[in-house]
C-alpha positions in Angstrom: 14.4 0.3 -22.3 12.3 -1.0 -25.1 10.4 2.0 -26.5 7.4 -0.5 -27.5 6.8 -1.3 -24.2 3.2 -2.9 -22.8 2.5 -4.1 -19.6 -0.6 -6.4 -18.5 -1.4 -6.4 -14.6 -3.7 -9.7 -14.3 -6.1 -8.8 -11.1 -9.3 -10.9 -12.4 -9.3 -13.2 -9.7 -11.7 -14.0 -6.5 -8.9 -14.8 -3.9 -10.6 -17.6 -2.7 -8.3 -18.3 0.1 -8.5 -14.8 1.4 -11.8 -15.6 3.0 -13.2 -12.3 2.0 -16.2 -10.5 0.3 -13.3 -8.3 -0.8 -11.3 -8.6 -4.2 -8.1 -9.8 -3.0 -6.1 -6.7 -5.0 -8.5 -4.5 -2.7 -7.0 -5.7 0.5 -4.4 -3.1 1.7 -0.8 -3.2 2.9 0.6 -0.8 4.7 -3.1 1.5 4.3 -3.5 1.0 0.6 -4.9 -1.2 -1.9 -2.2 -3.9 -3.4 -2.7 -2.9 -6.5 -2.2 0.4 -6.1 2.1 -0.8 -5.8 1.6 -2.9 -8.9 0.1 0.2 -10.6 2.4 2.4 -10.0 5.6 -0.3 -10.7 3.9 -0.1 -13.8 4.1 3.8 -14.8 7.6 3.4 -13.3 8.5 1.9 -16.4 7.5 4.3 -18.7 5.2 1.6 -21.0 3.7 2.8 -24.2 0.9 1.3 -22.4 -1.0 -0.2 -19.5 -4.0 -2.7 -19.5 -5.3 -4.0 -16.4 -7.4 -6.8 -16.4 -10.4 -7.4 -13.8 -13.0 -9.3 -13.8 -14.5 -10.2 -10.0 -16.3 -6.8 -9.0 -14.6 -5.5 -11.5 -16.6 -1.8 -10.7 -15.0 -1.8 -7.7 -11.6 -2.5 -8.4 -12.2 -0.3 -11.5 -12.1 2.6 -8.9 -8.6 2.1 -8.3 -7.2 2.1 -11.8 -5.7 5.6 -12.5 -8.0 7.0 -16.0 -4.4 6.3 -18.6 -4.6 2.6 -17.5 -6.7 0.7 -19.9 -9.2 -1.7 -18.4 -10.2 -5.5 -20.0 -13.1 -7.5 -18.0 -12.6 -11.1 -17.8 -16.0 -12.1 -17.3 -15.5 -16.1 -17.3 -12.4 -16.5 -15.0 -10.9 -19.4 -16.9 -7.4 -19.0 -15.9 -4.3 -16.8 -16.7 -4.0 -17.4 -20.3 -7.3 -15.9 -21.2 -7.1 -13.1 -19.0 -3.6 -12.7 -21.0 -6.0 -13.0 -24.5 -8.8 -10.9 -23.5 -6.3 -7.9 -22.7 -4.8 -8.2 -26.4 -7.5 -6.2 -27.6 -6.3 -3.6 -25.9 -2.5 -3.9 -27.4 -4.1 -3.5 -30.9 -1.3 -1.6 -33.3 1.3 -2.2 -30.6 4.2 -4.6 -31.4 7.5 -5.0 -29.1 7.7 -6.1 -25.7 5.0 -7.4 -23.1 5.6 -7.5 -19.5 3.0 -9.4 -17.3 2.5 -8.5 -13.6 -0.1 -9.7 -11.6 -2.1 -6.8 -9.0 -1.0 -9.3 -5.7 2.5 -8.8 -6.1 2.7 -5.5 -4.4 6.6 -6.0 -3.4 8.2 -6.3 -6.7 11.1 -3.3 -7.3 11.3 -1.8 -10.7 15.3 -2.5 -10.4 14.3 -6.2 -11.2 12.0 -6.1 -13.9 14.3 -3.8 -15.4 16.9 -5.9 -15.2 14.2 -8.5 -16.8 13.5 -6.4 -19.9 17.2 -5.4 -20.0 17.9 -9.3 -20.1 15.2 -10.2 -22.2 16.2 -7.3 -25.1 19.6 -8.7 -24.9 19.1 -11.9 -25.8 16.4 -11.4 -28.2 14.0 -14.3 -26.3 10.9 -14.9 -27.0 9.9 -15.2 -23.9 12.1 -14.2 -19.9 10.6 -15.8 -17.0 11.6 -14.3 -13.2 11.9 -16.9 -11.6 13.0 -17.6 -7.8 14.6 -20.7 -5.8 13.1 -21.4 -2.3 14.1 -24.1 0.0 10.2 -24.8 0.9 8.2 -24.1 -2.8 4.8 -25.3 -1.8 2.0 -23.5 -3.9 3.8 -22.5 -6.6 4.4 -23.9 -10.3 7.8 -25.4 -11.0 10.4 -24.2 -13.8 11.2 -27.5 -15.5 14.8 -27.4 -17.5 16.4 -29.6 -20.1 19.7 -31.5 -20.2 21.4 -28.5 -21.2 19.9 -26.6 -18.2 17.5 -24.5 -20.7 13.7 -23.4 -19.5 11.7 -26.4 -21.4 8.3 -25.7 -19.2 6.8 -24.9 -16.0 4.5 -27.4 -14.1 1.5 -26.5 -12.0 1.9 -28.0 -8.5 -1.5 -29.5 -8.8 -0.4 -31.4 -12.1 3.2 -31.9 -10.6 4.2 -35.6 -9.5 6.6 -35.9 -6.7 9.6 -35.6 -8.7 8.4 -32.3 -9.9 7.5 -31.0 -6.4 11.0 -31.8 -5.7 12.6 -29.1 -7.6 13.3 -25.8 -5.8 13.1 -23.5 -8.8 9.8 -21.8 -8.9 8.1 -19.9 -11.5 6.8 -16.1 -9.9 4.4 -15.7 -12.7 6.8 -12.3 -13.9 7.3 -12.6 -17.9 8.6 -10.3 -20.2 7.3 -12.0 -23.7 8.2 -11.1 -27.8 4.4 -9.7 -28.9 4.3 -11.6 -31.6 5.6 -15.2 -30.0 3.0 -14.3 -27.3 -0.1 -14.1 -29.6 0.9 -17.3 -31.6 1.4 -19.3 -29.1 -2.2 -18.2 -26.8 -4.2 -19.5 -29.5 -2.5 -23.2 -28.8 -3.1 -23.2 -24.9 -5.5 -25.8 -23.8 -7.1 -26.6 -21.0 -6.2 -30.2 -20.3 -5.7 -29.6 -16.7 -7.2 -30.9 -13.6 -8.9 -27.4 -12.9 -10.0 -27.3 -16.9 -8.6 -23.6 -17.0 -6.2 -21.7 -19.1 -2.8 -21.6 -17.8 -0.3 -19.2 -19.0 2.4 -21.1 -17.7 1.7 -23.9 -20.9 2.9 -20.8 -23.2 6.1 -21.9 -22.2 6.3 -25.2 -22.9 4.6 -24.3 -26.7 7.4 -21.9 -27.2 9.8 -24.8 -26.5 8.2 -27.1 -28.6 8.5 -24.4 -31.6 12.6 -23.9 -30.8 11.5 -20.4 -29.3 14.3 -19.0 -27.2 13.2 -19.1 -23.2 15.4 -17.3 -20.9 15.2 -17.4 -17.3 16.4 -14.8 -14.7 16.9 -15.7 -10.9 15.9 -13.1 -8.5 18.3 -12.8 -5.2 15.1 -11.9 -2.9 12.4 -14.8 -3.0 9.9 -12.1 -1.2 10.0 -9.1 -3.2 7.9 -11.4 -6.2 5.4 -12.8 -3.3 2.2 -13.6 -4.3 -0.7 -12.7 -1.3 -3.3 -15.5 -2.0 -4.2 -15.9 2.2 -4.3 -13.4 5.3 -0.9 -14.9 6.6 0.7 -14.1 3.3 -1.2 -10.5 3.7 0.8 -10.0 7.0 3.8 -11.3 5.8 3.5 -8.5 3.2 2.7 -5.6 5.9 5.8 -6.7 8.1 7.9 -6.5 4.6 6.4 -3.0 2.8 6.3 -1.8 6.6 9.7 -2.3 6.7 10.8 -0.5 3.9 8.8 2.4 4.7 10.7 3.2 8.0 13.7 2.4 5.7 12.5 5.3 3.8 12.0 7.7 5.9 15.0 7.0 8.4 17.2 7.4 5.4 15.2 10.8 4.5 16.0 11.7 8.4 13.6 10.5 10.7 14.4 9.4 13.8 12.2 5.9 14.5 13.5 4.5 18.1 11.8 1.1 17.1 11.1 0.1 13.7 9.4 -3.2 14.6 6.7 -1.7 16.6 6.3 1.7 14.5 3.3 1.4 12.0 3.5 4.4 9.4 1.6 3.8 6.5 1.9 4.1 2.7 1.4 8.1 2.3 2.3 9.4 5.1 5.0 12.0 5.1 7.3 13.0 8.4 9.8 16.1 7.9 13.5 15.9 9.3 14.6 15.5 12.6 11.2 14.6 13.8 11.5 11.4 16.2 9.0 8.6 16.5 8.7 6.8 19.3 7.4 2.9 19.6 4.2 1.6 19.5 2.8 4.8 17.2 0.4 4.5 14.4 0.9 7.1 11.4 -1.9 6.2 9.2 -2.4 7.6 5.6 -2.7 11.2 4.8 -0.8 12.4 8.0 1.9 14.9 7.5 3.9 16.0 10.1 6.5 19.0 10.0 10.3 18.8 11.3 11.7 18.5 14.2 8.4 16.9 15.9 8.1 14.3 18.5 5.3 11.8 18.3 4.4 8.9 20.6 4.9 6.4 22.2 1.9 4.6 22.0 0.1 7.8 19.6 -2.4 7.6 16.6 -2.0 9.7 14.2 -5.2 9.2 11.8 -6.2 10.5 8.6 -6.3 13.9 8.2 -3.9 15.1 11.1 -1.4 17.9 9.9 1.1 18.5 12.6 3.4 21.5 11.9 7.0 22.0 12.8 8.4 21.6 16.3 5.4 20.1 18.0 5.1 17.5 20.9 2.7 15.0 20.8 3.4 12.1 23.7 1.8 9.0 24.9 -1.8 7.8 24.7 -3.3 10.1 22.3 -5.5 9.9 19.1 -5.6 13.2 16.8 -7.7 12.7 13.7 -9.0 15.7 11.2 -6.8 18.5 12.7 -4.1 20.6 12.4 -2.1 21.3 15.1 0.4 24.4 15.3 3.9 25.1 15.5 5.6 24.5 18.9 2.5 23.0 20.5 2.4 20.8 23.5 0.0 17.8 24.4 1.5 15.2 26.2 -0.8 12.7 27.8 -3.4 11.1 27.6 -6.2 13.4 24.5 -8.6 13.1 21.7 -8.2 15.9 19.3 -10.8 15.8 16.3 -11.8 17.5 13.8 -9.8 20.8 15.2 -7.9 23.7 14.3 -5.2 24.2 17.2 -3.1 27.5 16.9 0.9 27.8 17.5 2.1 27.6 21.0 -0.6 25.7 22.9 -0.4 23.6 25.8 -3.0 20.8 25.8 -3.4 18.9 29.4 -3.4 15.5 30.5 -6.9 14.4 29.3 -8.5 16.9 27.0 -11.1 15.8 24.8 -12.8 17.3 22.0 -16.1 16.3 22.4 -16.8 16.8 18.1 -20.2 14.1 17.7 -23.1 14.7 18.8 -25.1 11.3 17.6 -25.5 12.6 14.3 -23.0 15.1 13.2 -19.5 15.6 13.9 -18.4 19.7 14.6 -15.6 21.7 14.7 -13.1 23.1 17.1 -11.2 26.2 17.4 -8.5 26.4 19.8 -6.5 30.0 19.3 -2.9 30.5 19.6 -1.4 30.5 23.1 -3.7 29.0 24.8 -3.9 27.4 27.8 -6.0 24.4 28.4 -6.2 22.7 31.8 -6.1 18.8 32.5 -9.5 16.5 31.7 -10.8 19.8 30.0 -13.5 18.7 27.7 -14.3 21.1 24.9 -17.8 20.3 23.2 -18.1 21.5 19.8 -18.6 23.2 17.9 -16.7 26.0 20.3 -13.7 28.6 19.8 -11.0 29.0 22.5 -10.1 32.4 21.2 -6.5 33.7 21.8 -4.1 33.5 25.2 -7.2 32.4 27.0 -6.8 29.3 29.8 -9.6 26.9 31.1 -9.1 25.2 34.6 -8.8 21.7 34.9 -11.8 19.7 34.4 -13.9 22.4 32.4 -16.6 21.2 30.8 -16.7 24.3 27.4 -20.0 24.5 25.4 -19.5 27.9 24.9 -17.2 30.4 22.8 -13.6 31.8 25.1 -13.3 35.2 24.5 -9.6 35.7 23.7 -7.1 36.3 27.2 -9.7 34.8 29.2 -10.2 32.4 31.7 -12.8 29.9 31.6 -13.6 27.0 34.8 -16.4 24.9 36.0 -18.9 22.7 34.4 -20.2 24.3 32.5 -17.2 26.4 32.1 -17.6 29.9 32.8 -15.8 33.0 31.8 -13.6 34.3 35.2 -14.3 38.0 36.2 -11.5 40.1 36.8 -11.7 41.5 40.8 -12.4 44.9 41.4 
């Protein structure tokens, strides 16, 4: 791997077709921002350095760029080729190898643009294109070749004619360029095109012009380079990422009964032999411990910690709590912003009643406890240790521990005699 190594992630634009007040890199897959993928793809490869360049509400997709990644602001967004300039600055003293990756291409593997830089060092190109062949290319540029099958250009699809729109090779918009071939040539681009911007893609055919060497590499998997420029692109991309996160964790030893209707999402983490059953959502920041059983139809929200060897069945919603080894709660609960001790059963129907309009309070349930069906525990309140309530209690107070509590209000059960 090239030692001089830079990388630009281009994530300046609006996303018009996403419909959104959003910055299209801010739109999540799998529970996180794209860009977040394309950010960490590009640490994967060990750069001398990172630029990322923004530019619509740039200060608020500035707050997901990690502090080591340099930031450039387009502030005119007048196409790829000046977002490519502006970010130069940054790559003052630098010379070697740039890499450009764009912050909606949140699928790429860092196999293949290895293998890109690995190709491109080889041949000593100025400039190695990934490019892609799909049987229906609609939307993207075209990779136009010469008689001796060489990379001569790439076409725009809005400046293509039909004989251009014919061609099945497309151009992904992944280029590994020659620093120095790179800078030379940006100062030529015009923008003589029907949208009057400044496409990167005419670096290419400048290159050409000058006898610059233009390599291009096929990559096997059309989707892994996926641009996400609409909401159906955006699920697409779920179904894909989602897909390779069950992968993941099957392979890690996870037990998912139904990949296709299991939704864990980026950040999650499941120990070994735990088993997941269909229709569960696991959403960020959920850990759960080994050998548990979750769902079916369970969500798991932020903040839940489940320990080892714990049951959680069908119909329930834990969010903000931690849950204790070898506990039970089968059907049918709401279980927020709690601390529940090793070795409880939870009924059919419990609730934890944690807002109350304004603020949202804590529960305590102790280990060994007992709590009946439909019990509804209003917080803040402690269920202190081995202590039961009867089904249908209705607890605003503090359980003593080993005691019995029933009734609504619930009430604290008197031994006889």
């Amino acid at each position: 791997m090239d030692k001089k190594l830079a990388i630009i992630i281009l994530a300046a634009g609006k996303g018009v077709r996403m419909k959104s007040s959003l910055p299209k890199v801010m739109h999540k897959v799998c529970g996180r921002p794209m860009l977040g993928y394309v950010v960490d793809l590009a640490f994967s490869l060990n750069p001398k350095r990172i630029v990322a360049v923004l530019g619509h509400k740039h200060e608020l997709v500035r707050k997901e760029v990690p502090a080591r990644v340099r930031v450039a602001i387009q502030k005119r967004l007048s196409g790829t080729a000046d977002a490519v300039k502006v970010s130069l600055k940054e790559l003052k003293g630098l010379s070697g190898t740039v890499v450009i990756l764009y912050g909606d291409v949140p699928l790429l593997k860092r196999e293949t643009v290895k293998g890109l830089i690995k190709r491109h060092l080889e041949n000593n190109a100025d400039v190695t294109l990934l490019t892609a062949d799909l049987k229906k290319p609609k939307g993207y540029g075209r990779v136009l070749r010469d008689k001796y099958s060489s990379v001569c250009g790439i076409v725009e699809e809005k400046e293509a004619d039909d004989f251009d729109k014919d061609i099945k090779e497309i151009n992904t918009g992944i280029m590994c360029f020659n620093k120095k071939s790179l800078e030379s040539a940006l100062g030529k681009v015009r923008a003589d095109n029907k949208k009057k911007e400044y496409y990167l893609t005419d670096v290419i055919k400048i290159l050409y012009s000058r006898g610059g060497l233009i390599e291009g590499m096929k990559i096997e998997d059309a989707n892994e380079a996926m641009g996400i420029n609409s909401r159906v692109e955006l699920a697409k991309a779920n179904l894909l990422m989602q897909s390779k996160i069950n992968e993941d964790f099957m392979l890690k030893g996870v037990s998912i009964i139904d990949p296709g209707s299991t939704f864990i999402n980026y950040g999650a983490k499941i120990g070994q032999d735990s088993v997941i059953y269909p229709f569960t959502v696991i959403e960020s920041d959920v850990k759960i411990g080994k050998r548990c059983s979750i769902g079916p139809f369970a969500r798991l929200r932020e903040g839940a910690h489940i320990l080892d060897d714990v049951t959680l069945g069908n119909f329930l919603e834990i969010t903000r709590a931690k849950i204790g080894k070898n506990t039970f709660a089968k059907h049918f609960c709401y279980i927020a912003d709690t601390r529940v001790g090793n070795s409880v059963n939870i009924g059919a129907g419990t609730v934890t009643a944690n807002f109350d309009g304004l603020n949202k309070h804590n529960t305590v349930i102790k280990d060994k406890v007992f709590i009946g069906s439909d019990t509804i525990m209003v917080a803040p309140v402690k269920v202190g240790k081995g202590s039961k309530t009867g089904a249908g209690a209705v607890v605003i107070r503090d359980i003593p521990d080993g005691k019995t509590a029933v009734g609504v209000p619930a009430r604290i059960l008197k031994k006889k005699g």
